[in-house]
C-alpha positions in Angstrom: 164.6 154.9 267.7 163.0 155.4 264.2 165.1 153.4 262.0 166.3 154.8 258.5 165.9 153.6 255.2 169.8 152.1 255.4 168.1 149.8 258.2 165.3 148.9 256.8 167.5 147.4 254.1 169.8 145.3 255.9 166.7 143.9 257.6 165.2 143.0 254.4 167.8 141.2 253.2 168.5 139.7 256.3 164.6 138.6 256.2 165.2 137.3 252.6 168.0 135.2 253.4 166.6 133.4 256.1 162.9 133.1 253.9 165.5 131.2 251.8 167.0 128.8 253.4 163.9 128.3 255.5 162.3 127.3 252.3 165.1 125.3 251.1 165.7 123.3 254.4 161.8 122.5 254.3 162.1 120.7 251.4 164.5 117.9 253.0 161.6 116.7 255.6 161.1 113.2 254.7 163.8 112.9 252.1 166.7 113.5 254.4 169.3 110.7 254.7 167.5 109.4 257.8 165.5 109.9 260.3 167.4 112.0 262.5 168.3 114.6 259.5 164.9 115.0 258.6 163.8 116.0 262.1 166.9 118.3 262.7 166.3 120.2 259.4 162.4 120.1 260.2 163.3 122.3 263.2 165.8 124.5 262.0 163.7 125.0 258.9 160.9 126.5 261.2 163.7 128.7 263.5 164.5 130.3 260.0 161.2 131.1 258.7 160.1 132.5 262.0 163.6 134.4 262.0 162.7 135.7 258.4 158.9 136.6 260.0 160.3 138.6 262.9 162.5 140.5 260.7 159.7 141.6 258.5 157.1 142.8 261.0 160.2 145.3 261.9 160.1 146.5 257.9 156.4 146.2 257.0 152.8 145.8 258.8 151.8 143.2 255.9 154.4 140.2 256.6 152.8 138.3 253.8 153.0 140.9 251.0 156.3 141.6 251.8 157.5 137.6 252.0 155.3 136.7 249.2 153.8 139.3 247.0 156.6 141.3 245.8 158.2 141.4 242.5 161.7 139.1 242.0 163.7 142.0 242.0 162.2 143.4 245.0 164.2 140.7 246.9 167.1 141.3 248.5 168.6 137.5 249.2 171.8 136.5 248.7 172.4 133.9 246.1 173.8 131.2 248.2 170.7 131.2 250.3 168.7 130.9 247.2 170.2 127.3 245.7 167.8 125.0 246.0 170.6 122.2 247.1 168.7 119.3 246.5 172.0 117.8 246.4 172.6 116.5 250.3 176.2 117.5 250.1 175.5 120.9 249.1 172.5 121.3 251.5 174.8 120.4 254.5 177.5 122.6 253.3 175.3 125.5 252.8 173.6 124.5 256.2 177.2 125.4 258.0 178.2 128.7 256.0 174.9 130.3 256.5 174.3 129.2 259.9 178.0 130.2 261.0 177.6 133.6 259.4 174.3 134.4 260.8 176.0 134.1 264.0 178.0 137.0 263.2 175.3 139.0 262.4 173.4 138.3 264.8 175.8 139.3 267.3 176.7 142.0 265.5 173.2 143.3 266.4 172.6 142.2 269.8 173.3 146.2 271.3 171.3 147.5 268.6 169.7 150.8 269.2 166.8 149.7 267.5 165.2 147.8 270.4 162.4 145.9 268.9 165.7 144.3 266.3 167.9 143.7 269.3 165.1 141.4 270.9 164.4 139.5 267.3 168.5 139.2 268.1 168.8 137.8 271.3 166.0 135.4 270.3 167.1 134.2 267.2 170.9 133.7 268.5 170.1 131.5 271.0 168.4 129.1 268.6 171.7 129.5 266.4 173.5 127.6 269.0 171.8 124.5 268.1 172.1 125.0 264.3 175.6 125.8 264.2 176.2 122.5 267.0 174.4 120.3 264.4 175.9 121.2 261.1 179.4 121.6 262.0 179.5 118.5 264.5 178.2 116.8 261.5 180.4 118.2 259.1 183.3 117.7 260.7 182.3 114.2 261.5 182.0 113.5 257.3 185.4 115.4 257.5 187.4 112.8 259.3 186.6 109.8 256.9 188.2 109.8 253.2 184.8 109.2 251.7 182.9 112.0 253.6 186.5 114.3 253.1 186.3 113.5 249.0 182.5 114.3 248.8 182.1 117.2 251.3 185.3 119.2 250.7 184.6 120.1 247.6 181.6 121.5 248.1 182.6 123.5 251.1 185.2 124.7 249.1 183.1 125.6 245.9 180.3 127.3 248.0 182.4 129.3 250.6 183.3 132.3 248.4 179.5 132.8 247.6 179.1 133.1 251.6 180.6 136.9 251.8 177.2 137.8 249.6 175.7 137.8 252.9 177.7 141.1 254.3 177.1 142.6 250.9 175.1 146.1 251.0 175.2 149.1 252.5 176.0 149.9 256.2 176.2 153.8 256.2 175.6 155.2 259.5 174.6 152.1 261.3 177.5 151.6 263.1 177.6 155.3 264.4 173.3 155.0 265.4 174.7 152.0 266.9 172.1 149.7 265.0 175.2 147.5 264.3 178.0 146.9 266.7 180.2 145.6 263.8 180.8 146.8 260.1 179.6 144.6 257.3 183.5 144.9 256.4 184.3 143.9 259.8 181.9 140.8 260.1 182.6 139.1 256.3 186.3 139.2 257.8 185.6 137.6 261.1 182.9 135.0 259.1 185.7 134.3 256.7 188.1 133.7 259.8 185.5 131.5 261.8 185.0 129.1 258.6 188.5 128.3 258.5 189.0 128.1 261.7 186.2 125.6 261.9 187.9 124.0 259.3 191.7 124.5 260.2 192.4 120.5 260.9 191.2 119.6 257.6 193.6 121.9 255.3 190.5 123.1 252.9 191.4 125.1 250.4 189.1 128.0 250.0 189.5 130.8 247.2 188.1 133.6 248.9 187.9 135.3 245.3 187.0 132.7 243.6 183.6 133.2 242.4 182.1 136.9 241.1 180.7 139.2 243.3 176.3 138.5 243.4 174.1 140.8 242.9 171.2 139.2 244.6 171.3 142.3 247.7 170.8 144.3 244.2 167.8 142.4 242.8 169.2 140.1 240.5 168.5 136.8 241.5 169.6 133.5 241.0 168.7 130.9 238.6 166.8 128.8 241.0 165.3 132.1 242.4 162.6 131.2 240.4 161.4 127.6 241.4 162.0 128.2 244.8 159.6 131.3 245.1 157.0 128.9 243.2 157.4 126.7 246.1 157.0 129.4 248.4 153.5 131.0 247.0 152.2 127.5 245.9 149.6 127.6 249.2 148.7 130.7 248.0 148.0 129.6 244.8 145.5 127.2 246.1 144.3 129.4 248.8 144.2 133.2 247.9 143.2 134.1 251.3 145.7 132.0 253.5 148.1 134.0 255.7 151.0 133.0 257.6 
C-alpha cells in the first residue's frame, strides 16, 4: 500500500506526541522521587523515542530533519504531550493519560493495511503493557491514601480533558483503506471510557469539556513548546553533525 497524504498525517503527529513525552520523561532520570522512578521513566522514556523514530522513517527518509529540523509550526503534537511537567504529580498524571490512550491507538492500527505501520504497531503495543502496568498501578496506589487522593486527583482531573487532543485531526478514508480499524471519533470515546473506568473506584470528577479545544495537531503550539524543543536540539547545537 502507498499511503496518502491523510496517513502521513496521523503518523506525524502520532510521531510528535511520542517525541514529546519521550523528551519530557527523560528529563526525570536522576531527579525522580527514588530510585525505582528514575529507572522506570528511564525506560519508558527510550520505548517512546524509539516509538516516535519508527513512526518517522514511515513519513520521511531523514528521521533527524523531520524530529529536529523543522519549523514550530510544522509540528503536529498535542499539547498535553508537550508540558514539560516538571511537577512530579503532573508528570505521573500525564504518564497514565498518554500511555492509556496510546493503547487505543495503537490497537486501533494493529490490521492496518499499511504493513510496515502495523509492525511499528504490534512492536510498540507490547511495550505499552509495561507502561500502562506502571503508571496506573502506581496511580491508583497514590489513589487509596488521602494524601496521595488530595494531591493526584486534582491533576488527573485538570489534565484529562486535554487528553482528547490526541484523537484530534483528520481520519478521512482511513477507516475504509483500512489503515485504521477504529475512527478517531470512535477511539477518543473508548479512551474517555477506559480513564474512568480506571478510575471508577475513586469517584474523579472529570469535565470532559472543560478545557478549549488545542490546536497543537494545527501547528500552534504550547507555551512550553518552546523550551522543550531547545532541550531537544541542544546536542545538536554542540554537535552539528550528530545523528540519532
Amino acid at each position: 500500500m502507498s499511503p496518502d497524504e491523510t496517513a502521513k498525517e496521523l503518523v506525524l503527529a502520532f510521531a510528535d506526541d511520542e517525541l514529546c513525552v519521550g523528551q519530557n520523561h527523560s528529563w526525570w532520570i536522576a531527579v525522580g522521587p527514588f530510585l525505582e522512578e528514575d529507572l522506570a521513566f528511564s525506560s519508558i522514556a527510550q520505548d517512546e523515542l524509539g516509538h516516535a523514530r519508527a513512526l518517522y522513517s514511515l513519513v520521511s527518509n531523514d528521521v533527524d530533519r523531520v524530529a529536529y529540523g523543522r519549523p514550530h509550526s510544522e509540528y503536529r503534537s498535542a499539547h498535553l504531550a508537550e508540558l514539560l511537567c516538571h511537577d512530579w504529580t503532573m508528570a505521573l498524571a500525564r504518564h497514565v493519560l498518554h500511555d492509556l490512550a496510546e493503547e487505543i491507538r495503537w490497537t486501533a492500527l494493529l490490521n492496518s493495511s499499511w504493513p510496515e505501520l502495523k509492525a511499528v504497531a504490534t512492536r510498540a503495543l507490547a511495550e505499552e503493557q509495561f507502561h500502562i502496568h506502571h503508571g496506573v498501578s502506581l496511580a491508583r496506589r497514590l489513589l487509596s491514601s488521602p494524601d496521595g487522593y488530595t494531591r493526584l486527583a486534582p491533576v488527573l482531573s485538570e489534565l484529562a480533558p486535554l487528553g482528547r487532543e490526541y484523537f484530534a485531526g483528520s481520519d478521512v478514508g482511513l477507516v475504509a483503506s483500512g489503515v485504521l480499524n477504529a475512527s478517531l471519533a470512535d477511539q477518543e470515546r473508548t479512551w474517555m471510557e477506559r480513564v474512568e473506568e480506571v478510575f471508577d473506584e475513586f469517584e474523579l470528577s472529570i469535565d470532559w469539556g472543560a478545557s478549549r479545544p488545542s490546536q497543537g495537531r494545527a501547528g500552534v503550539r504550547s507555551e512550553d513548546f518552546l523550551a522543550l524543543h531547545d532541550e531537544m536540539v541542544a546536542v545538536l547545537r554542540i554537535d552539528p553533525l550528530a545523528t540519532w
